[in-house]
C-alpha positions in Angstrom: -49.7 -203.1 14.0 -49.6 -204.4 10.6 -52.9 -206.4 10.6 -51.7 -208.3 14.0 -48.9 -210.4 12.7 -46.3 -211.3 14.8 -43.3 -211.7 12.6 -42.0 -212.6 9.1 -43.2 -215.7 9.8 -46.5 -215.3 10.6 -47.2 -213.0 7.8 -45.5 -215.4 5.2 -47.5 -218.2 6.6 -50.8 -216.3 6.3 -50.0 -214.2 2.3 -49.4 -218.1 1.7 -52.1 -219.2 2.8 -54.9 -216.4 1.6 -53.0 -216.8 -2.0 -53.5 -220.8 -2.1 -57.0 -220.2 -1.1 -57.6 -217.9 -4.4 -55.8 -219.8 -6.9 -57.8 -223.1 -5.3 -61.5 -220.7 -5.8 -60.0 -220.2 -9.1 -59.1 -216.3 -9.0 -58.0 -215.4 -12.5 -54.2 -213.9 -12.0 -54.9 -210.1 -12.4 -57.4 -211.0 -9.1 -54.9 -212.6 -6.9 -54.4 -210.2 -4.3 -50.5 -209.6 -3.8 -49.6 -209.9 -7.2 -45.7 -210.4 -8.3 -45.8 -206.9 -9.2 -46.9 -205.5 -6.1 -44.2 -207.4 -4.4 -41.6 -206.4 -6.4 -42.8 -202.6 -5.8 -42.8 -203.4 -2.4 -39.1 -204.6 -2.6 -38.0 -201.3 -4.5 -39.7 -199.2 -1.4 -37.7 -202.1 1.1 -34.4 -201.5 -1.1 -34.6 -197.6 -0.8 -35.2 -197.5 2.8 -32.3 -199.7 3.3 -30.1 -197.3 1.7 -31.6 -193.9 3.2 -30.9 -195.8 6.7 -27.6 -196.7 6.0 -26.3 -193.7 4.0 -28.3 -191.3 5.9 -29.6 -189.6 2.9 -33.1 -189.5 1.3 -33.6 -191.8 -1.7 -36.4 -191.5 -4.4 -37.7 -194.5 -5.5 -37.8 -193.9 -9.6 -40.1 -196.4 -10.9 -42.1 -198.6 -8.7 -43.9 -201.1 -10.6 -47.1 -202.2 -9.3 -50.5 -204.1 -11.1 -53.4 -202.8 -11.9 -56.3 -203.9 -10.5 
C-alpha cells in the first residue's frame, strides 16, 4: 500500500531523495515533482481528516491549493 513504504520514515527518506536527485539534473521548480504547493494541499486534506475523525462530522476542504503542472 502506498507505493511499498514502510513508514513516515521511509517515505520522507525516499520524497528526499527523488527531490535532491531533480534539483541535482537541474529540474526547473514548476518540474519538481511534490511541489510546496502540493504539500500544502496535501496538509489541508491531512487537517480535515483530523477534524472529521475527532468531531465525527464531515468537513469540506474549501480551498486546496495545489500547482500546476
Amino acid at each position: 500500500m502506498f507505493g511499498g513504504y514502510r513508514d513516515f520514515d521511509d517515505t520522507f527518506r525516499t520524497r528526499l531523495h527523488v527531490f535532491l536527485e531533480q534539483v541535482a539534473a537541474g529540474a526547473s521548480p514548476e518540474k519538481i515533482d511534490g511541489s510546496g504547493a502540493d504539500g500544502l494541499a496535501a496538509q489541508q486534506v491531512i487537517a480535515a481528516a483530523i477534524e472529521s475523525l475527532e468531531t465525527g462530522q464531515v468537513v469540506t476542504v474549501e480551498s486546496v491549493v495545489s500547482s500546476d503542472k
